[in-house]
N, C-alpha and C positions, 0 to 999 in steps of 0.2 A: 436917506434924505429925499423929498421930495422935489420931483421936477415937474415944469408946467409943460403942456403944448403949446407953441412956439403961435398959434393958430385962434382955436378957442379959447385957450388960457387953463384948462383943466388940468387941476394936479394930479399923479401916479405917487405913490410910495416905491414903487414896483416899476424902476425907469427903463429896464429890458422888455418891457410890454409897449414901451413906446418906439416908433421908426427912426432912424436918422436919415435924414434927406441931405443933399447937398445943394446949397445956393445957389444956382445957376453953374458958373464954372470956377467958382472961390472953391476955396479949401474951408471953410469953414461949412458947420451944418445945422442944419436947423430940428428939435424934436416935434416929433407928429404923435396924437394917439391915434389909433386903429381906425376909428370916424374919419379923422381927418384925412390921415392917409388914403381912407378910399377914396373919397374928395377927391382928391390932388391927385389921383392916380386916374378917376374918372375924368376929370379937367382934361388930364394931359393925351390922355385917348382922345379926345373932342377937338382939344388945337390941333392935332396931328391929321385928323380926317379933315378939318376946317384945309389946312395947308394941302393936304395933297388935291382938294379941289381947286383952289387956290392958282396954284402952280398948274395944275393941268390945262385951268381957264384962260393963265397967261400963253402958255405953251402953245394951244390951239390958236390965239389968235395973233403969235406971234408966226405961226405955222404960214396962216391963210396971210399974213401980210407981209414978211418978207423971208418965204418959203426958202431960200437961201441960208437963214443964218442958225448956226450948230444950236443957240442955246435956245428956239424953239424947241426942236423935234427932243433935245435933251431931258426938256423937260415933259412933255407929251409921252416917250418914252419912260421916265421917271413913273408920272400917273397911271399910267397901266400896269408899270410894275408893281407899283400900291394896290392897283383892282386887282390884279392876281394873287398876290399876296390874300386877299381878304376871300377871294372865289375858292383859291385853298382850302382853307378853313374846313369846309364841307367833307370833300374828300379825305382830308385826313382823318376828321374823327372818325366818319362814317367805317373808315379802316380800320380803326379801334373796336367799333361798336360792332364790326361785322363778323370781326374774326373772335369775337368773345362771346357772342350767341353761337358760332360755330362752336365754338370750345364746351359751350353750356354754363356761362356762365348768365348772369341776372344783371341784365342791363336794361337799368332806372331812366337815365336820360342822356340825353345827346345837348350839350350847351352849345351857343354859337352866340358867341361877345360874350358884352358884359353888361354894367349897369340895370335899368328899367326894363323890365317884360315887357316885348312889344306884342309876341301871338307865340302859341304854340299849335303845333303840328304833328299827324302822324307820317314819317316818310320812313319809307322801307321798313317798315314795323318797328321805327323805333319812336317814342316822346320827342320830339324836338321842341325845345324852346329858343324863341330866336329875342336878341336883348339889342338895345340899341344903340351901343358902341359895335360894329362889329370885327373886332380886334384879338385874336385868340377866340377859345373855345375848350372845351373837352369835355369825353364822356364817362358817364358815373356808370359803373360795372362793377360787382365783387365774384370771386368763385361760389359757387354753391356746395362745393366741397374742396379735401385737401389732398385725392391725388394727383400724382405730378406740379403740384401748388407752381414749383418754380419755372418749370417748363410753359405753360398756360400761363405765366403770367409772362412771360417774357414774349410769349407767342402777341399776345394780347397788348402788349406795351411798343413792340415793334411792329404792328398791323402801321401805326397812323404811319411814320414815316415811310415806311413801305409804299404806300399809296404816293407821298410825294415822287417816290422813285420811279413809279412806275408809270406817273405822269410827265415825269424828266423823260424817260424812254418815250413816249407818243409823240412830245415834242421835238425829238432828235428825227421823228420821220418827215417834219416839217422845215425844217431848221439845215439846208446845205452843209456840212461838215467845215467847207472853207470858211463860213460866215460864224461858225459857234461862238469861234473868240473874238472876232472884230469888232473888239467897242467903237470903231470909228465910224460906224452903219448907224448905230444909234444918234448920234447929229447929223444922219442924213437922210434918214427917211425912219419912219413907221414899222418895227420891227415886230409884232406881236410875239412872235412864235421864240425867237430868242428871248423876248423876255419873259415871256411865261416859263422856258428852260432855266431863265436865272433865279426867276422866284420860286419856282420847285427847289432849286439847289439851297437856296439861301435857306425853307421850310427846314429841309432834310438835314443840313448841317447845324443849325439854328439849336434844332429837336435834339439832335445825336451827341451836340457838344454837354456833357455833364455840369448841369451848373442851378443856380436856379433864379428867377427873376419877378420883378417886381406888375402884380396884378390890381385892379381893385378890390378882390378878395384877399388881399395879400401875397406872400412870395408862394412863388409853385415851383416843382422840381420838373426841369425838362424829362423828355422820355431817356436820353442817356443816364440824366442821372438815377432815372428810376431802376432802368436797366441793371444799371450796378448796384442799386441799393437792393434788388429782387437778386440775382446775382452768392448777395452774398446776407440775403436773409437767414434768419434765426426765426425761431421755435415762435417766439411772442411775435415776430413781425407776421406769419403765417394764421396764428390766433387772432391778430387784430384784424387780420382781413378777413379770414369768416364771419367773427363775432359783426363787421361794419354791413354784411348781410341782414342780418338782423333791426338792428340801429337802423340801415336806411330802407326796409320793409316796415318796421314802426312808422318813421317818420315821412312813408307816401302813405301809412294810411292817416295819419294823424293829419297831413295836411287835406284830407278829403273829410274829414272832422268823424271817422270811423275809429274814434278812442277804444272800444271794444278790442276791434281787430286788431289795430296796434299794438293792445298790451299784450295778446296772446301771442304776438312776433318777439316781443319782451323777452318775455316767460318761454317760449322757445329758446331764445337766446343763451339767457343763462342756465336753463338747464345742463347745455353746453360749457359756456363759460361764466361759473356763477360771480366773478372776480372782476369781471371785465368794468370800468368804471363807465362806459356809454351807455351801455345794457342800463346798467343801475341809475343812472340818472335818470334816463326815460322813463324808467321802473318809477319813479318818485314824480317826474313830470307827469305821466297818464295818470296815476293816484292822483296827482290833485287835483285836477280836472276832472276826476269824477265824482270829488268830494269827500275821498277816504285820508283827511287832510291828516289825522294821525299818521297813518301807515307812510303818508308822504315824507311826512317830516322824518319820521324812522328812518327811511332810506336816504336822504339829505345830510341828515346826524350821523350816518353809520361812516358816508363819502365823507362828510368835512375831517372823523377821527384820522383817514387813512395816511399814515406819513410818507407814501409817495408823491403826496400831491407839489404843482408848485405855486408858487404866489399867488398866479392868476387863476388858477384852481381851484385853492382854498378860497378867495375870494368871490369867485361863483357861488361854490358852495354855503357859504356866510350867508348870500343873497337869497337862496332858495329856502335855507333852514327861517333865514327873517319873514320872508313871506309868505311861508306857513303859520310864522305867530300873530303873524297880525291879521290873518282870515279867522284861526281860532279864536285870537283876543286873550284876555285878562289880566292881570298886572302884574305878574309875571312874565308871561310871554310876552308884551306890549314892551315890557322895558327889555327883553333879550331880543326883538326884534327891532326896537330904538337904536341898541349898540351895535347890533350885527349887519344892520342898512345903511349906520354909518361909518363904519369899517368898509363896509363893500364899497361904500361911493370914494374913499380916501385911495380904494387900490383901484377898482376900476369902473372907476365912476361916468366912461364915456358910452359905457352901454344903454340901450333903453331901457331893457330888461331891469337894471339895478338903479336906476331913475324912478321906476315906475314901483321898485318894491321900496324903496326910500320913500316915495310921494303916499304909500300905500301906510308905510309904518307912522307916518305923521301924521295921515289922514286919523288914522285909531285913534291918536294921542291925543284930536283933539286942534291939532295946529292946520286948518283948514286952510289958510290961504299961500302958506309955503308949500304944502300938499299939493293943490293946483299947479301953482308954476313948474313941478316935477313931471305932475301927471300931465299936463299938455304935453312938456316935452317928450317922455318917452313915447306918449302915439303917435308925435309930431314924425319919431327918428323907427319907430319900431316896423320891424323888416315882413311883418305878416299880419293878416288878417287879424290870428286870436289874440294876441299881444295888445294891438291896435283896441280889438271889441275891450280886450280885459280894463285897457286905461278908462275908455269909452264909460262900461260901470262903473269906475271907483269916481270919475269925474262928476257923473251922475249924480252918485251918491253924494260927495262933496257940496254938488248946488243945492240939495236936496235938503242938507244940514243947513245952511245956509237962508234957506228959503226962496231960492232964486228956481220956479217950479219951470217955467219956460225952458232954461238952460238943461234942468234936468231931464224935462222933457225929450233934449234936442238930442244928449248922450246918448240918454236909454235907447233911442229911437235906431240911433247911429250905431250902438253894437250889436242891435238886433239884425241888424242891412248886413254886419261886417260877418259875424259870426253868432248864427240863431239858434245853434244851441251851447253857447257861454256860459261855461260851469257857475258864473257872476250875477246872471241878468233875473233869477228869480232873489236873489241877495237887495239890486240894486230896486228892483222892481217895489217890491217892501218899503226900501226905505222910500220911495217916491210915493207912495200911497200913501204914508204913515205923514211925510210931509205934506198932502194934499189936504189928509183929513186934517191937519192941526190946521189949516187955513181955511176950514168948512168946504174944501171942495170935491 
């Protein structure tokens, strides 16, 4: 049975792919899709910083005007504890990141927040990008091999809290031992050093308690519970973390648009592990991006047959095999990529990606102006550059049919800026020319 999001209103077949939130403090809940939820997950990061400035700005000026009363400095107190808390951040990954180039493992990047890219940096040899919630973090690392797998990963998983601990010790050499526990200091003066001790504490026990909690990239497993999940790994969970070597050596060169180099991390890959379903996906993503649109679809076709997949799996899959028939064409493929784009949208239809191959299969078909309303949206939501270029062409393309040369002009132009070598843009280019001529221009 299908259900809506409570939000935008988009239906799932497939209602374990959507969130439950709770309403404020009722017992009742509300469903979110994955969009949404980052939303609302991003929103709540934002009130949160909104408030601790908030209260800080009351704090202080209730400090400086009547320096006596407890629920200034309480809350002054409070606000620092927030800026520590967030000054954390740093150090604990870095604690991650430090002791797994020790170990030798491949460490990609060091996050810090969430949401929108505001800059990236190089600090202490590693990628940092810094995002504009700054609320959590973590850093992306895999081993580059499998001995001692479990030992190095546990070494590597308890660096970050380590780091809080060891900043809880620095603070203990500031911090009088009679004053550690006196919460009563804190309504009466400016305690930095205690509080920096308490939000180290709160980091380390926060991290170590096994559990796992709500992000805007969705739910993540604290370091305790990773702990125990490494702990008590098996054979696959050990191949999955090799094989994501691979996966995300493709996917930094993919994002630097080194398709070449990418697919030879691929093919690395599975040489190794020829089974592995990210391998193969990518395997079938680089193909088509370089045009070998058969071969793509082969490895699409081979992923949708596999019966481990699960709903939202198979559902991908649908989308990727669809949007290979409709770059091909014919009318055959035109009609299995008509069925199989609107399958995808019925399971999981709040992606861009499947937006954009739905707007993609109707464009072929012929139904231009439904095609547009899709294809805006997926580059309106789509999370990178090539996605964004790919809408960019097919939109193009779209005005082009239409005879709207200006508009098509304004695409082409746009996913040339986005991404200038767009497996699309000698596709969209054509039709633009082909439209110009028929208009003697």
């Amino acid at each position: 049975m299908a259900i809506a999001c409570d939000k935008c209103g988009i239906e799932t077949e497939i209602p374990e792919a959507f969130i439950k939130q709770r309403k404020s403090f009722r017992r009742s809940f509300r469903n979110e899709c994955p969009r949404c939820y980052a939303e609302s997950q991003l929103a709540h990061q934002r009130r949160s910083l909104l408030w601790n400035l908030a209260y800080g700005a009351l704090g202080l000026v209730l400090v400086l005007t009547v320096p006596d009363r407890i629920s200034g400095w309480l809350l002054l107190n409070l606000f620092f504890f927030q800026v520590f808390l967030i000054a954390s951040i740093l150090p604990h990954e870095f604690g991650h990141a430090l002791v797994a180039r020790w170990l030798g493992f491949r460490v990609f990047k060091v996050y810090v927040g969430f949401g929108k890219t505001l800059f990236t940096r190089n600090l202490f040899g590693f990628q940092t990008e810094f995002r504009a919630i700054p609320l959590g973090g973590f850093a992306l690392a895999t081993p580059t091999d499998a001995r001692l797998f479990r030992l190095k990963q546990l070494a590597f998983i308890f660096a970050g809290p380590l780091a809080n601990l060891l900043l809880c010790a620095v603070a203990l050499l500031f911090v009088p031992l009679h004053q550690l526990w006196d919460f009563g200091l804190l309504g009466q003066t400016l305690s930095p050093g205690q509080v920096f001790l308490y939000a180290n504490l709160f980091i380390l026990v926060q991290n170590l308690w096994p559990h796992t909690f709500n992000t805007p990239i969705g739910k993540l497993a604290s370091d305790g519970k990773l702990l125990w999940q490494t702990l008590f790994a098996k054979t696959d969970m050990v191949n999955n973390a090799m094989a994501a070597r691979y996966v995300l050596e493709a996917m930094n060169h993919h994002e630097k648009q080194q398709n070449i180099e990418a697919l030879t991390w691929v093919e690395q890959g599975l040489a190794s592990f020829p089974d592995n379903f990210l391998l193969l996906n990518w395997r079938g993503i680089l193909l088509l991006e370089q045009k070998h649109y058969q071969a793509a679809g082969d490895c699409f076709k081979t992923l949708l047959a596999r019966s481990d997949n699960s709903p939202a799996v198979r559902a991908l899959m649908l989308n990727n095999v669809a949007y290979v028939d409709a770059l091909l064409g014919g009318v055959e493929r035109l009609a299995e990529a008509d069925r199989y784009s609107q399958e995808a949208m019925s399971l999981i239809g709040w992606m861009p990606a499947v937006k954009g191959t739905r707007g993609t299969a109707l464009l072929e078909s012929g139904k231009i102006e439904d095609a547009l309303v899709l294809l805006h949206e997926s580059m309106k939501h789509a999370d990178n550059p090539s996605g964004k270029a790919q809408n960019a062409c097919f939109i193009s393309m779209a005005e082009a049919r239409r005879g709207n040369l200006a508009e098509s002009r304004k695409y082409l132009d746009e996913a040339k800026k986005l991404t200038p070598d767009c497996f699309l843009l000698e596709r969209a280019t054509i039709e633009f020319q082909n439209a110009a001529a028929k208009q003697g221009i």
